[in-house]
N, C-alpha and C positions, 0 to 999 in steps of 0.2 A: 499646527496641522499634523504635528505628527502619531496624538492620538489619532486621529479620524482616520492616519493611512495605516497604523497598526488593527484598528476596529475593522477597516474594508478587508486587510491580508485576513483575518481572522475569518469573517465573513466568506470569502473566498475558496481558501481551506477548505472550511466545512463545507461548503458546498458542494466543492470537487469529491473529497470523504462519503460524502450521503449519498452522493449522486449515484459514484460507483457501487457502493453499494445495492444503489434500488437496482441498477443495470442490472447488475452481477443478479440480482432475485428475479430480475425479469427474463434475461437470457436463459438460467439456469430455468425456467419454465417451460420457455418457447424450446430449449433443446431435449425437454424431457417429453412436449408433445410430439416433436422431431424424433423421438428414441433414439437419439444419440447417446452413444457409450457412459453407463454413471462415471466410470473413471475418469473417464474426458474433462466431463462435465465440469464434476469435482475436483476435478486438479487443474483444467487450463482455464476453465471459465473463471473461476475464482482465483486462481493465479495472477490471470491476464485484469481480472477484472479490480485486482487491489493497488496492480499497478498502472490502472488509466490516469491515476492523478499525474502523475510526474508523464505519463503519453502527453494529455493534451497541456498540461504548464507548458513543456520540452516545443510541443509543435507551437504554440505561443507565441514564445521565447523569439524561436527564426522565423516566423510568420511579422511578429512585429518590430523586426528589428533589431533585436538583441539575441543574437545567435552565440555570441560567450555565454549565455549564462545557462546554456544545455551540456555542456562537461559536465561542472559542478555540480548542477540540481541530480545528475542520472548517477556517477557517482558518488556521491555523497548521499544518494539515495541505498545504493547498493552499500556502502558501509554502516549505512545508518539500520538495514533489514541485516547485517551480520554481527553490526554489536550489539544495537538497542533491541534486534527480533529474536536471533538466533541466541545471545548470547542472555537476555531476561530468560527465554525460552527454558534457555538450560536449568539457570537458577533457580526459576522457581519450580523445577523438579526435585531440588533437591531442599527446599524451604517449604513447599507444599503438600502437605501428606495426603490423599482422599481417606476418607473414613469408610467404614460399614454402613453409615447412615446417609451419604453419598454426599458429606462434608468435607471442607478443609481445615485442617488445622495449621498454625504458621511455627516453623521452626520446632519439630518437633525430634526426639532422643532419633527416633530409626526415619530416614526421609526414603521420596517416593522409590528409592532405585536402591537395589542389590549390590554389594561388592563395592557402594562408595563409586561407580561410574556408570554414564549413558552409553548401555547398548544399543547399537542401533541394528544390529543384528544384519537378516539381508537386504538392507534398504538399498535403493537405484541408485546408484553412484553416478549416472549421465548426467543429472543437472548441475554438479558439484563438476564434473570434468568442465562441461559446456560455460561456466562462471566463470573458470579459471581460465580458458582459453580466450574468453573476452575480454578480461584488464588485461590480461597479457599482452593481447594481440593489441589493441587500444593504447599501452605506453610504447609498442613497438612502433605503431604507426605515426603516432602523433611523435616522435624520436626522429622523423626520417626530415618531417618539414614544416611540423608543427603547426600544419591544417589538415582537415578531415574531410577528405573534400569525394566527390560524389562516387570512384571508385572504391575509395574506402566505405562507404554504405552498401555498397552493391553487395561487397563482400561481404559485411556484417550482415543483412537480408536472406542472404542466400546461405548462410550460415545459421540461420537466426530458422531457415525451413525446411535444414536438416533437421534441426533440434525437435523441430514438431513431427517431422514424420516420424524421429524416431518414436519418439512418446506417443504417438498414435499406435502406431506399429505395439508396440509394446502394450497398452491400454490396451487393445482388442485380446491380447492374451490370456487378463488375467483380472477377475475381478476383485472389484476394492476390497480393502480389511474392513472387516467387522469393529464396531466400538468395542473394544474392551470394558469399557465400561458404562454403556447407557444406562439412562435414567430410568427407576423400574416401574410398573405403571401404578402401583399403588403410594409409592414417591408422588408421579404426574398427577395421582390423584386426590391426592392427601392436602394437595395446597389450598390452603385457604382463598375463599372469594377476596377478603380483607386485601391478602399481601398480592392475587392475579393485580388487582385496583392498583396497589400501592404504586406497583410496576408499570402498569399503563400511565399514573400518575407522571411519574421519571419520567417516562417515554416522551410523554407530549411536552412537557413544560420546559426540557433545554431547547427542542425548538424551537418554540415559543418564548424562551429567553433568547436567542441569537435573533431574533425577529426585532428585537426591540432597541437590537445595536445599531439598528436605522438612523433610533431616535436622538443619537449620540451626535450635539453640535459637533455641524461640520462634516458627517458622514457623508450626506446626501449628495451637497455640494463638488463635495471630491471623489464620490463614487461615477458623477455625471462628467468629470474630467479627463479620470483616469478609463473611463468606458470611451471616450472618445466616436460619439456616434448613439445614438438611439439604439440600434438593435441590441448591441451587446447590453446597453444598461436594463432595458426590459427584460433580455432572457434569464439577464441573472436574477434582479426582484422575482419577475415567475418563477422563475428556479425554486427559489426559498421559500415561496410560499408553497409552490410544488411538492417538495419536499415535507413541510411540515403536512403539507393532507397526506400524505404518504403515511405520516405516523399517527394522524386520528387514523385512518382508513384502517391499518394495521390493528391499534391499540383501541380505537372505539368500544368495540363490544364487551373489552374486558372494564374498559372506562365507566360504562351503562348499566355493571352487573346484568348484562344479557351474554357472558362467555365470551369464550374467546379461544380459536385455534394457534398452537403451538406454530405453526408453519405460517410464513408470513403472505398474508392476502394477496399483497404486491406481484407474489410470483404465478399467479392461480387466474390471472386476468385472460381471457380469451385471444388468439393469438395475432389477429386482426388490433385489438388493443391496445397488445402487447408488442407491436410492430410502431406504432405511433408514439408509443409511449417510450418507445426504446429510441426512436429521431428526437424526441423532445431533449430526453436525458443527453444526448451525446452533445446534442447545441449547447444546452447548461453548460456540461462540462468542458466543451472548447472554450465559451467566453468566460468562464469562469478563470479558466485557466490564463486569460489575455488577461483580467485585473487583479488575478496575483502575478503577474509578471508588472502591471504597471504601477502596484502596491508599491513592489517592493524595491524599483528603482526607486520612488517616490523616499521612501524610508531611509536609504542607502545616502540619498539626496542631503536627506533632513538628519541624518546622522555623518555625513559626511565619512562614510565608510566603502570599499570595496562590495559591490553588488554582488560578485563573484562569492566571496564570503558568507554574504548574505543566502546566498542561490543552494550551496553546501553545506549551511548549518539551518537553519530556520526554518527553509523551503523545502529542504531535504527531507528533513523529522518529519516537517507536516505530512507532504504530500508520502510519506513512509509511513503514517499511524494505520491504516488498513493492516499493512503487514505486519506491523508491529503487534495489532490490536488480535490478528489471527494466530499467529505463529504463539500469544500467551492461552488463547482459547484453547488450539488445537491441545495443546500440555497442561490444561485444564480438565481436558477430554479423555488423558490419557493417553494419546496416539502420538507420542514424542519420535516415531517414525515418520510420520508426516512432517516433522517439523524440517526434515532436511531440505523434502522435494520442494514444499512451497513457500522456501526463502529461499533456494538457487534460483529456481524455478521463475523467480520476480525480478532475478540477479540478469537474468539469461535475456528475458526478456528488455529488462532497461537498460543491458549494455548494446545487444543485439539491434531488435529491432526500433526501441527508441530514436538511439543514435543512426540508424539507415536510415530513416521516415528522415528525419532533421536533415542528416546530411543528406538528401537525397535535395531538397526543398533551398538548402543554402549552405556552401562551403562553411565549415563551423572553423571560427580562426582562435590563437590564444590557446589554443585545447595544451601547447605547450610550456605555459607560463601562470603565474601565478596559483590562484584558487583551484581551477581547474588540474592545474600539473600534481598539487597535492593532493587532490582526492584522489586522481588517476593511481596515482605510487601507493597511497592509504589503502587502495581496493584491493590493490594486488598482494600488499604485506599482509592482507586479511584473511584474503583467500588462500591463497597457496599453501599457509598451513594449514588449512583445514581442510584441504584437499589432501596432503599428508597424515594426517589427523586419521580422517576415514576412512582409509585404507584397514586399519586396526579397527576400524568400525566402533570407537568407542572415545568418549570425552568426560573427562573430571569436572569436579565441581572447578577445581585451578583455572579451567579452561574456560568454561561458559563467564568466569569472573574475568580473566583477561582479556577476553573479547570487550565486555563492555570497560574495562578500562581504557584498552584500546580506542575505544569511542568517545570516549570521552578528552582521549591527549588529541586525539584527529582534533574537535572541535575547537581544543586550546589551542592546535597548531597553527589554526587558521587565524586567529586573529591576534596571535600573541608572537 
């Protein structure tokens, strides 16, 4: 059984992944018919929205009983966006060159950055304070009695909506940066129907491959166990299949050779819609989030290994590929100033308000022991130099690579 409960965790993942994303395009519409702040928009919708996976895994988690395994996943979340996001991020600024043709080249004599370091120039230092005040404050508390229990969330809440006023407050001052480098229209233009096809091709056919891991003896059987109940098993199958219309819907026209717009359709839905469509996505994503929580006891079970471990290394990365997946765009884009706000920024939120919702819902115990106690300490040995770091406003190639070493002995330390 333990392929079928590896193929469901899989299954799961992605669904929680897609999901937030369609959100994220759908919100980010509905507040653009709102006129709400681009900044806003662009920094908390998409911030907040990369970290809904590890939101509803987390509220799962203590919803179904297993409330240990919300240190871990949020933790281990937040080192997992400061080695594997922040710290690729770095790298491949200095491995990836943009050309005049608006290509890359890999490893090339002069890389993307001046002086052999990442300036970050005057980037917001607030979400970088506000990270570090969170592991901090989090091995301080979990130090006193080694539960987390509903005063300690109030505090992190109410902490968690200072952080937003301030970034609101601030957003309203000052509008976003410009791309440095956008695509120019005779570029957007220039592409062939052939390779638009190609693309829509990709697009459709991985979901349409994870569709078929249905078909995988023994999926079915254990997806109807670990759902425990009718509704969750149907919202998830809807879910995916949900999802994959999402990506004909998107990539059709370019699929048909009848065109296809750059901006994704998803987000372009009427708001009446785009209001239903947005309660659909969040059901997905809470039950999705209950059968990777019941994956991956299942796993833990059939490996006879530490859940907790599990929650901090596997669950963590997954429900982190958003961020991870952003933070290497955003440095594809060129905006390696971005890179700082929307990896604290994901930091702030899964230490903050994550853990307030959970601990608000159920006393979190263990938060002092084992799995959980290591990625707490791991969070904070991450952060606080980089919060020292920033100060100087600049990072070496030494650094973007230490981080993700770092990530990588965390992972070892866990299970070794």
């Amino acid at each position: 059984m333990l392929l079928a409960h590896l193929c469901i965790l899989a299954l799961s993942i992605y669904a929680i992944v897609r999901s937030s994303d369609s959100l994220v395009d759908i919100a980010s519409g509905l507040g653009a018919k709102a006129r709400l702040n681009d900044y806003f928009i662009g920094s908390f919708l998409v911030g907040i929205g990369t970290s809904l996976p590890e939101l509803f895994t987390s509220v799962a988690a203590a919803d179904s009983g297993s409330p240990e395994l919300v240190a871990p996943t949020v933790f281990g979340t937040v080192i997992a966006n400061i080695g594997a996001g922040f710290g690729l991020g770095v790298l491949a600024l200095f491995f990836f060159v943009r050309t005049q043709e608006n290509q890359f080249r890999l490893i090339t004599k002069s890389h993307a950055l001046s002086g052999g370091e990442l300036d970050f120039g005057s980037v917001n230092a607030i979400p970088v304070i506000f990270a570090a005040v969170s592991v901090v404050l989090t091995l301080f508390l979990c130090r006193l009695d080694g539960i987390f229990g509903r005063f300690d969330a109030s505090l992190f809440l109410i902490l968690y909506a200072v952080f937003i006023y301030t970034e609101f407050r601030r957003s309203r001052q000052q509008a976003p940066p410009a791309d440095p480098h956008p695509i120019r229209p005779e570029i957007r233009l220039s592409r062939s129907d052939k390779r638009r096809q190609m693309k829509a091709v990709r697009q459709i056919t991985f979901p349409l491959l994870v569709l078929c891991v249905l078909l995988v003896p023994g999926v079915w059987t254990e997806l109807s166990i670990i759902s425990a109940g009718d509704i969750p098993f149907w919202f998830f199958i809807g879910g995916l299949f949900l999802l994959f219309g999402f990506e004909c819907w998107d990539y059709g026209p370019e699929l048909t050779k009848k065109g296809g717009s750059e901006a994704t359709n998803v987000a372009n839905v009427p708001a009446l819609a785009g209001v239903v469509l947005l309660g659909c996505i969040i059901g997905v994503l809470y039950f999705s989030g209950v059968i990777v929580v019941g994956a991956l006891v299942k796993i833990a079970e059939d490996l006879q290994i530490n859940s907790g471990a599990l929650a901090a290394s596997a669950l963590a990365i997954g429900t982190s590929l958003p961020d991870i997946v952003v933070a290497l765009n955003v440095t594809r884009r060129g905006r390696h100033k971005l890179l700082v706000g929307h990896i604290f920024q994901s930091n702030v939120f899964d230490a903050f308000l994550i853990m307030g919702i959970c601990g608000l819902m159920i006393p979190l115990p263990e938060i002092a022991t084992g799995s959980a106690n290591i990625s707490i300490i791991a969070a904070v040995l991450l952060t606080l130099p980089l919060l020292w770091t920033l100060r100087s406003k600049r990072l070496t190639l030494s650094g973007g690579l230490g981080l993700f070493l770092c990530f990588l002995f965390f992972i070892w330390r866990l299970y070794w």
